[in-house]
N, C-alpha and C positions, 0 to 999 in steps of 0.2 A: 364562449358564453356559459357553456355548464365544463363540469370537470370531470375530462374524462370519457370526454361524449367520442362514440364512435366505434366504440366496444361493444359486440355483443352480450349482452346479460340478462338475465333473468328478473323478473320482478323478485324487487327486494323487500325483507320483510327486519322490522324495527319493532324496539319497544321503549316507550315513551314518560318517563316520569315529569309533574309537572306540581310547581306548587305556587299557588293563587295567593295574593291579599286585595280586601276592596273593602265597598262600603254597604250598607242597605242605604238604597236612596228612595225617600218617602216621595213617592208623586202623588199622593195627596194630604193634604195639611190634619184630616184622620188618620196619619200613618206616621206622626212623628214620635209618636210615645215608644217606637217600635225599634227606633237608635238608640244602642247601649251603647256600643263597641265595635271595633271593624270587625271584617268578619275574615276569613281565613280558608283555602283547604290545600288538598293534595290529591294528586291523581294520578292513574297508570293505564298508559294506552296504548295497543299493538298501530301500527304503522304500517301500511305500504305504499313507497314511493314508487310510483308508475318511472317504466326506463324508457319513453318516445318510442313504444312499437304502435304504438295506437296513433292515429291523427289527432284525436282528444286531449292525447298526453299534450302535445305540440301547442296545442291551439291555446292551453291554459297554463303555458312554461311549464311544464314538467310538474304538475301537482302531488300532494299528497293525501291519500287517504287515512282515518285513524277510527277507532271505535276502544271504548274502553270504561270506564270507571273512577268517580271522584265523591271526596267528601266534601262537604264545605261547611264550619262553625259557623252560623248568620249572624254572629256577634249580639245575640239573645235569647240565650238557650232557654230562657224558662217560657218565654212565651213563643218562638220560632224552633227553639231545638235545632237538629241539626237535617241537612240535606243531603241524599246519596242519589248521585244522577249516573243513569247509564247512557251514553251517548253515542254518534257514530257522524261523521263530519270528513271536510275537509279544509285543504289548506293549497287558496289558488294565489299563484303568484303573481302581480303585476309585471314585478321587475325581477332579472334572472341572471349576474355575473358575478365571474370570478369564486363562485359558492357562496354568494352572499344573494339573500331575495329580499322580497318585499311583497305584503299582498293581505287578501283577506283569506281570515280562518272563521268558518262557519260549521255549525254544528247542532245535533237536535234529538231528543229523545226523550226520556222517562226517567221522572225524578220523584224520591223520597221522602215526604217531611216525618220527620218524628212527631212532630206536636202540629196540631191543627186546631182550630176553632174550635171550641164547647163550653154552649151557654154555661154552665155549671162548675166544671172544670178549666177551661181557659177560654173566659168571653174578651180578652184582651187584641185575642189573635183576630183582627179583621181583616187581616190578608191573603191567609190560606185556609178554604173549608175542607179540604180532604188531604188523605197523606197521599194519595197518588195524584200528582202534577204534570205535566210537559212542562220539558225544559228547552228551551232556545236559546244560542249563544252566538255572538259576530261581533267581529271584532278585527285586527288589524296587526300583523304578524312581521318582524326582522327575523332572520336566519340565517347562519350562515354554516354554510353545507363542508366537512372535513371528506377525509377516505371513508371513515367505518363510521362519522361520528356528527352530530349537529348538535347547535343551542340556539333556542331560539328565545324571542322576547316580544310579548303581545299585550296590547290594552285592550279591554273590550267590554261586553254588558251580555249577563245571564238576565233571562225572563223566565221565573215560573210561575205556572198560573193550570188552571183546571179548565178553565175557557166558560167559566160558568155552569160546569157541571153540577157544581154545588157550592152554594153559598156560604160566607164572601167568599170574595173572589178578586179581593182588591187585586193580588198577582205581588212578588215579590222580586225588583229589580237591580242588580248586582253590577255597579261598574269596579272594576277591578284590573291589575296589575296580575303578568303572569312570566314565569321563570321555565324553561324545559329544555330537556336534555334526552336525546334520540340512540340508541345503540341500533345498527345494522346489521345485520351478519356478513354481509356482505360487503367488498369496497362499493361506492357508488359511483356507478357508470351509467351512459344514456347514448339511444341510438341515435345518428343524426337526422335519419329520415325514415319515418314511419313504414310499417309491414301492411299493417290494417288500415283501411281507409276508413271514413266518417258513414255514423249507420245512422239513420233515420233522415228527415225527411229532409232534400236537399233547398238550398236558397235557392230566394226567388220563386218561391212557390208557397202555393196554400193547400189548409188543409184542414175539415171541418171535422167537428166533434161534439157530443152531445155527453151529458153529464148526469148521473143521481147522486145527490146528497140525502144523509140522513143525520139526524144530532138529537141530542139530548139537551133541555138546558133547562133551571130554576130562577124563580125571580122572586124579590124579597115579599115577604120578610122572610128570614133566615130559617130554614126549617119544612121548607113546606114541598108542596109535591113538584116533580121534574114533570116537566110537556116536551113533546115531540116538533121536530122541526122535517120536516121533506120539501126539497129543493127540486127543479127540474134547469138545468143550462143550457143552451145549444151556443157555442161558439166556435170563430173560426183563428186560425195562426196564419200572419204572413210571416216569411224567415227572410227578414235583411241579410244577415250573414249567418256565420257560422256562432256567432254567441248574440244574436240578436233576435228575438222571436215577438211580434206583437201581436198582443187580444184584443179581440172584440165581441161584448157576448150580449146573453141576456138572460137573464136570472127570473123566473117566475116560484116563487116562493111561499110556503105555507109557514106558518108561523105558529105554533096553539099558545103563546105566553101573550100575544098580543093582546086578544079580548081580556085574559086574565088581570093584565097588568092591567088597563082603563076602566076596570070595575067588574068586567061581566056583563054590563048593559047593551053587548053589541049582540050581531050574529056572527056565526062562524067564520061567513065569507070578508068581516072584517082582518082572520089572520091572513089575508092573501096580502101578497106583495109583487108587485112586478119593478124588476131594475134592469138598467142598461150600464154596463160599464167598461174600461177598458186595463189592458195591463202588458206589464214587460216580461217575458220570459227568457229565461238565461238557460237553452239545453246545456245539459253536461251527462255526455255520452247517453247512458240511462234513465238518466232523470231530467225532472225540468224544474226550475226554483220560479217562482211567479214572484211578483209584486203588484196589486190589482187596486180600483177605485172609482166605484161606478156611484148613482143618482139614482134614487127609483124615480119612478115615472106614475108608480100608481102606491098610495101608501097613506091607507084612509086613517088611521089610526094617528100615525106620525107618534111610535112610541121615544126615538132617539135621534131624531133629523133626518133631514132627507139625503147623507151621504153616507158611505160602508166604503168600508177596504176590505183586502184580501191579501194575504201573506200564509204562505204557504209551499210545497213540492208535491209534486207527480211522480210515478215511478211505475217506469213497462213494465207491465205483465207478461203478454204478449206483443203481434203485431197490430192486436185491433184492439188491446183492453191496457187500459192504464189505470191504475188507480189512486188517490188522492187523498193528502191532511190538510188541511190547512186551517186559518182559521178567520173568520169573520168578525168584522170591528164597527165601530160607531167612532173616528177617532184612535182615543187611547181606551176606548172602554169597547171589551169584549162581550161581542154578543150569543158566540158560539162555535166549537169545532166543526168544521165540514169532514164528515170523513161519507169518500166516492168513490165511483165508478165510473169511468169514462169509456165510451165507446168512438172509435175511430172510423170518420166514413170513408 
């Protein structure tokens, strides 16, 4: 199944050159003027492929880790300029033979614009209001693994966006073609049966947790002042298996853009918001990737419907504190970054 497997080795360590073409794809019909040209980059990323001493490695076909550095031309430099994203991801395999894989490559971080919205200077740009953005990327990965050596071939879609930090915020979305080629120092090899076992919490069991969020966010018109968001969660995890984790929570919610947004003619206790929702969580060793989509239940206001999602990861601290990005949606329209704290009971 892998090559080579059976060897004792060392984690091995890679470096990754990659070079990208795609499109700006306008999702909303205010975002067509924003297609000149495709768009294009390049990038360069350290690697380390896990060798099966961990249960983890196993459980995810022998994944790989990467963090690194790219540019990308958005194919309309005078009003988008260009993007420099730093990232840190990984690459899980479905499928695992003969050094050939197949699987998804996900990845996420902080990214760059040169040029941003300015009524005066570039009132064109309705996509991105500030130069510091998050960058999100998934997407779908061939590979095929040599001794010292890979090339792989991926399709996939970059998101960047501010999450409403500042306005617009339409968010800028990249479907794209991608080309790359791996050096190891090492030959690649892999254990067949794991050293270390699986660390946190085992299947078939639950386990409850309580949550703070805090966020920033502006709402139009473009310019004007940012409000405060504070969240309180309490939910619980059951673990079907080993990559299967399900939520159930509830989300009681303060909101300060709420009254803002309907006029100002409320009271304050209009920003409250109470929601129930649920979600899939995918542990991976340290982290947890969510995918979430609840309903409030109390939402006097009703500034964007009565449904939200949640897409985001956690990432241990300790054994009782984890902490949390993610971000909260209306749909495809962002309502705000969650960045948290989690406590473990």
């Amino acid at each position: 199944m892998y090559p080579n497997i059976g060897f004792t080795q060392k984690q091995n360590y890679g470096l990754m050159g990659t070079v990208d073409v795609g499109y700006l794809m306008p999702h909303r019909s205010t975002m067509a003027h924003l297609v000149r040209q495709h768009a294009y980059g390049v990038g360069v990323q350290g690697v380390i492929q896990t060798n099966g001493e961990k249960q983890w490695h196993h459980d995810f076909n022998l994944p790989s880790i990467h963090a690194g550095i790219s540019y990308f031309n958005l194919g309309n430099t005078e009003v988008l300029g260009n993007a420099i994203n730093l990232t840190t991801g990984l690459y899980l395999p479905y499928l695992k033979k003969n050094g050939f894989s197949f699987g998804s490559q996900l990845s996420a971080g902080m990214s760059y614009f040169s040029k941003k919205y300015d009524l005066e200077d570039n009132p064109k740009n309705n996509a991105i209001g500030s130069h510091i953005n998050i960058c999100v990327d998934l997407g779908f990965k061939i590979e095929k693994q040599f001794q010292k050596h890979s090339l792989g071939f991926a399709i996939g879609m970059k998101h960047m966006s501010n999450g409403a930090y500042k306005l617009p915020n339409l968010g800028v979305n990249l479907p794209y073609l991608s080309l790359n080629y791996t050096y190891f120092l090492h030959p690649l090899r892999f254990l067949e049966e794991p050293i270390i076992g699986r660390v946190g919490q085992q299947a078939k069991s639950w386990r409850f947790y309580t949550q703070l969020v805090g966020s920033v966010k502006e709402i139009y018109p473009t310019g004007g002042n940012r409000h405060g968001v504070l969240a309180l969660t309490n939910y619980t995890h059951y673990k079907f298996t080993p990559k299967c984790i399900v939520e159930g929570g509830v989300d009681v919610i303060y909101n300060a853009t709420i009254v803002k947004y309907n006029g100002g003619n409320h009271g304050k206790e209009k920003n409250i918001q109470l929601g129930l929702y649920g979600a899939y969580v995918l542990p991976i060793h340290q982290i947890q990737l969510l995918v979430g989509m609840g309903r409030y239940v109390y939402n006097p206001l009703d500034p964007a419907g009565m449904w939200y999602h949640k897409f985001g990861g956690r990432f241990k601290i300790t054994e009782k504190i984890w902490a949390n990005v993610s971000i909260k949606s209306h749909w495809a329209k962002a309502d705000y970054f969650e960045y948290g704290l989690i406590y473990r009971w």
